[in-house]
C-alpha positions in Angstrom: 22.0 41.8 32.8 25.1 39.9 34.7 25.7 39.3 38.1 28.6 41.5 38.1 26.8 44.6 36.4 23.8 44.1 39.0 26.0 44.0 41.6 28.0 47.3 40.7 24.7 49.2 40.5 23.4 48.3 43.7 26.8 49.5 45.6 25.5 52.5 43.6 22.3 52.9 44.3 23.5 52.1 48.2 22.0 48.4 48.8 23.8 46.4 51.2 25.7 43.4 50.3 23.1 41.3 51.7 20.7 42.0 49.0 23.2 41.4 46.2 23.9 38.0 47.5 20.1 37.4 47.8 19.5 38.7 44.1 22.3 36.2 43.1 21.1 33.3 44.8 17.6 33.6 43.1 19.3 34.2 39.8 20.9 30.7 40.1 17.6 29.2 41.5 16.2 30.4 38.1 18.6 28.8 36.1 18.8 25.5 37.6 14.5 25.4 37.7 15.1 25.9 33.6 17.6 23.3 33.4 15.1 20.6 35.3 12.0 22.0 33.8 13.4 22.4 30.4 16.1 19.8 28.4 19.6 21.4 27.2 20.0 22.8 23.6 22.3 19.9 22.7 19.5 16.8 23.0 17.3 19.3 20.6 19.4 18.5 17.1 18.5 14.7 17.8 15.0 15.4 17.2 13.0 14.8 14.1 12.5 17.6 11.4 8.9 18.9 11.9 7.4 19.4 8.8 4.0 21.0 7.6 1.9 18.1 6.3 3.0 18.3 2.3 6.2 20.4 3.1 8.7 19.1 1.2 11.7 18.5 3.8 14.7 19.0 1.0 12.8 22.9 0.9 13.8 22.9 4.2 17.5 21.9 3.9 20.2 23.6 1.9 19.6 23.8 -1.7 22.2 21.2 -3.0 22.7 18.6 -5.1 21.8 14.8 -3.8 23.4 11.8 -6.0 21.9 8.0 -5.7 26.0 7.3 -6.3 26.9 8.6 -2.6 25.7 5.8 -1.0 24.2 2.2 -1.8 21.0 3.4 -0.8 19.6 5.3 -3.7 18.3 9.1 -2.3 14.7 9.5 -1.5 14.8 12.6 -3.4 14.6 13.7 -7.6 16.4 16.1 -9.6 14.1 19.2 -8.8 11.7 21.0 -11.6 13.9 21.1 -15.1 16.7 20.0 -13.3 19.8 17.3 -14.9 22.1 15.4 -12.3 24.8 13.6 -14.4 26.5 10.8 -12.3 29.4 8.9 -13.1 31.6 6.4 -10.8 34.7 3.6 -10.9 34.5 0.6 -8.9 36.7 -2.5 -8.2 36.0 -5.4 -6.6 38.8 -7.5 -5.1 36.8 -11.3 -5.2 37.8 -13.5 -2.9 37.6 -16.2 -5.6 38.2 -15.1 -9.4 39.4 -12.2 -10.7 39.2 -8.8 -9.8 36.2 -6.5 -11.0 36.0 -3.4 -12.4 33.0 -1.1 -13.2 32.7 2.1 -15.2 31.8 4.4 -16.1 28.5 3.8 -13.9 26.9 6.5 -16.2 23.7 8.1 -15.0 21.5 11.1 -16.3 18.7 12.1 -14.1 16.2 14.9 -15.7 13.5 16.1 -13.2 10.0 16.1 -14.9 8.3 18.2 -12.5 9.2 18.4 -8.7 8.6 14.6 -8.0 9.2 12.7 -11.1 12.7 11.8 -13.0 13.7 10.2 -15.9 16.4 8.0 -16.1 19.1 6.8 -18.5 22.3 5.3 -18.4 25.3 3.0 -19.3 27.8 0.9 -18.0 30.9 -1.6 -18.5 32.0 -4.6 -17.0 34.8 -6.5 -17.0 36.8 -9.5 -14.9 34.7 -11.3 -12.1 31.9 -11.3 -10.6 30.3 -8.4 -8.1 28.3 -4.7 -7.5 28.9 -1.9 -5.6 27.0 0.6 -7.2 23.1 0.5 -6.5 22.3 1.5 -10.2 23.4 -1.6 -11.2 21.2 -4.2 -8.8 19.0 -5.9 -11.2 21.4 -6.7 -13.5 24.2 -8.6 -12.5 24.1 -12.2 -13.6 27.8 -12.8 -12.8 29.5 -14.3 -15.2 33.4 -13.7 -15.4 33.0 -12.0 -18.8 33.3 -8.5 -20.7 29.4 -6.8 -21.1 28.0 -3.7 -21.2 24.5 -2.6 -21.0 22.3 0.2 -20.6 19.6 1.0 -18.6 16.7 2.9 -18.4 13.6 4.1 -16.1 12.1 6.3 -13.9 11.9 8.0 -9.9 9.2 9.0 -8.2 9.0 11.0 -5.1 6.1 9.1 -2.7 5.7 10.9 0.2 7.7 14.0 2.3 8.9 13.9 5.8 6.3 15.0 8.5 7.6 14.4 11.8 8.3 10.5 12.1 6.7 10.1 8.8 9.6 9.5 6.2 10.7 11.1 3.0 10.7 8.6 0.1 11.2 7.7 -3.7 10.1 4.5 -5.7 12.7 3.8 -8.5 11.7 1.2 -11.3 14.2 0.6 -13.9 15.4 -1.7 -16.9 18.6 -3.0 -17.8 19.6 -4.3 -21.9 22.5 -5.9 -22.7 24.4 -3.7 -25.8 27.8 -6.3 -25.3 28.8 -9.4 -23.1 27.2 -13.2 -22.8 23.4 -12.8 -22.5 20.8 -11.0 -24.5 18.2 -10.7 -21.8 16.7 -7.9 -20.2 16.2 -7.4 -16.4 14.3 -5.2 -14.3 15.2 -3.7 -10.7 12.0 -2.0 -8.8 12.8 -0.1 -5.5 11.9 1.5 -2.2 14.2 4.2 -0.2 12.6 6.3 2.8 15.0 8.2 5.1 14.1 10.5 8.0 16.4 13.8 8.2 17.2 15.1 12.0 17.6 18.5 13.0 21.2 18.4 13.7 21.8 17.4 9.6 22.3 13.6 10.4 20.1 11.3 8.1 19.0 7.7 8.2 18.0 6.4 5.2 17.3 2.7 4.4 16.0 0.9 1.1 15.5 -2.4 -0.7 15.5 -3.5 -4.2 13.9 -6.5 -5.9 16.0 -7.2 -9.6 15.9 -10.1 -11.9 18.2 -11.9 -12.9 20.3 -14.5 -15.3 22.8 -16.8 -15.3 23.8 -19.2 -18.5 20.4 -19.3 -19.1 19.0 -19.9 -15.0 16.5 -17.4 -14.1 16.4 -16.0 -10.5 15.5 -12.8 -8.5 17.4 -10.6 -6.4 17.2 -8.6 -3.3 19.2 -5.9 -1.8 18.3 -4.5 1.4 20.6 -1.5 2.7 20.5 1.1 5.5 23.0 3.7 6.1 23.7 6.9 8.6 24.9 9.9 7.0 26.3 12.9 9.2 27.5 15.9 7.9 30.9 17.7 8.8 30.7 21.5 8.1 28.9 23.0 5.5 30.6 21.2 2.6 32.2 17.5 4.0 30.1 14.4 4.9 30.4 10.8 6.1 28.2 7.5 6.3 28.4 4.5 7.2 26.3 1.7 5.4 25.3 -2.0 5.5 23.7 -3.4 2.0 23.3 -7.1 1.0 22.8 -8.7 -2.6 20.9 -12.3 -1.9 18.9 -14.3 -4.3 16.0 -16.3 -4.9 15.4 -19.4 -7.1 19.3 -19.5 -8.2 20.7 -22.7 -8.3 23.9 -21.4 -6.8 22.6 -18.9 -4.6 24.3 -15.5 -3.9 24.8 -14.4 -0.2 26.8 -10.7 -0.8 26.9 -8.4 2.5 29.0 -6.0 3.0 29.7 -3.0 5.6 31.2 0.1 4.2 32.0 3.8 4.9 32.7 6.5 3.1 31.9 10.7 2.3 31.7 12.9 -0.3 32.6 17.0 -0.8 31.0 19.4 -2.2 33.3 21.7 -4.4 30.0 23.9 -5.3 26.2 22.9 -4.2 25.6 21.8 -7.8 29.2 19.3 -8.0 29.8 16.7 -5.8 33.2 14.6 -5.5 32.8 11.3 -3.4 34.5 7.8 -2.1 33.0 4.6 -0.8 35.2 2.0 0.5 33.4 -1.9 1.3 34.4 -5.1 3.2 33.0 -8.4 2.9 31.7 -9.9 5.9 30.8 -13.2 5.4 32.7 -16.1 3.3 30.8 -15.7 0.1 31.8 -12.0 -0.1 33.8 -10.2 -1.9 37.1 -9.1 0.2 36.8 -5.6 -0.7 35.3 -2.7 -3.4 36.3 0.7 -3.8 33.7 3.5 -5.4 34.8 7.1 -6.2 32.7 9.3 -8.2 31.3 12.4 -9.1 28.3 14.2 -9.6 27.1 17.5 -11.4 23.8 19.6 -11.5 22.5 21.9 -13.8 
């Protein structure tokens, strides 16, 4: 009941204006002893999701689709129970020494083999200098400034569900085989992403990949760490910003690749998903800049 309808019925009832004011006055005493004792709604939506222990946080979110291709940092998450996600993307890669690069058509099928296990399958092209943008394809770049193609091949696994501060999370291993280009040898990429999802929609998700590698016939290993913030905008819009790295490890001409990079993706329906990711180099050994824009269907 308001003030003003409290005060209406007490001229009613015959109260003086005395006890009006005193009924107001404890009224606002009330609410400011809530505000101290208890926080405001708006510093809520920062908090953690709390979870069940075993509740599965994407049962607690909108059912949508979730590609690996919105970000660097693959999702935490599988296809679902008999589900397909088909994922397909362009990039270019503007070197700051060499040609350009381009990518495509960064093909990827993912078929959910119960709720926390997907297969994986895919295919790619290459051609003009040296670089990645896409986080399928860590593991096997060994950047030579040549036409190849390869394919590649492997398996998600869901390994544990947010529970308050404890993170959702997904292991991906997966093999790359040349089909086209300058080297016959197979690589491997094995990964980790964990994210933690907020009550407000935001999510922080971070990763790392360890990938072989070759280059005219010199053997090395990779790693790409990456950690991004996605916030949503409505129901169907969302942004991110991201940092990911590609560095290596017994390469006689070491890579040192970071980049910092933004981007978002729409959702025309929950099961299609239309996204852009747009990179900068930021050290000397990087690329200037990459471009990503894909798309991503589930049924």
């Amino acid at each position: 009941m308001s003030p003003r309808t409290t005060a209406t019925e007490a001229g009613r009832a015959g109260h003086g204006l005395g006890a009006t004011r005193h009924t107001i006055a404890m009224l606002g005493l009330a609410v400011l002893a809530a505000s101290i004792v208890a926080p405001p709604a708006a510093a809520a939506p920062m908090e953690v999701l709390r979870l069940a222990p075993g509740a599965n946080s994407t049962e607690a979110d909108r059912d949508e689709i979730e590609t690996d291709r919105d970000t660097f940092t693959f999702a935490p998450t599988t296809a679902g129970a008999g589900r397909t996600i088909t994922e397909a993307s362009y990039s270019f890669i503007d070197n700051a020494t060499g040609p350009e690069a381009h990518s495509l058509p960064e093909l990827l099928v993912r078929r959910g083999i119960g709720q926390r296990l997907e297969l994986r399958l895919g295919f790619n092209y290459e051609a003009g200098g040296p670089g990645l943008a896409s986080g399928t394809e860590v593991g096997g770049e060994d950047l030579i400034s040549e036409e190849e193609s390869r394919v590649l091949y492997g398996a998600k696994l869901e390994t544990s569900d947010q529970a308050g501060w404890m993170p959702m999370s997904a292991l991906v291993v997966q093999g790359f085989t040349p089909l086209y280009g300058p080297t016959h040898q197979s690589t491997m990429m094995v990964g980790e992403a964990w994210a933690w999802r907020f009550a407000n929609g935001w999510e922080w998700r971070s990763g790392v990949r360890y990938g072989t590698g070759w280059d005219e016939e010199d053997f090395f290993n990779q790693w790409a760490p990456s950690t991004a913030l996605k916030i949503p905008l409505g129901e169907r819009w969302e942004v991110h910003a991201e940092y990911f790295g590609i560095m290596s490890d017994g390469k006689e001409k070491a890579i040192d690749v970071q980049y910092g990079s933004c981007g978002g993706h729409v959702l025309l329906t929950k099961d299609m998903e239309l996204g852009l990711r747009l990179g900068w180099g930021l050290n000397d050994t990087s690329p200037n800049f990459f471009a990503n824009t894909g798309i991503g269907y589930r049924y």
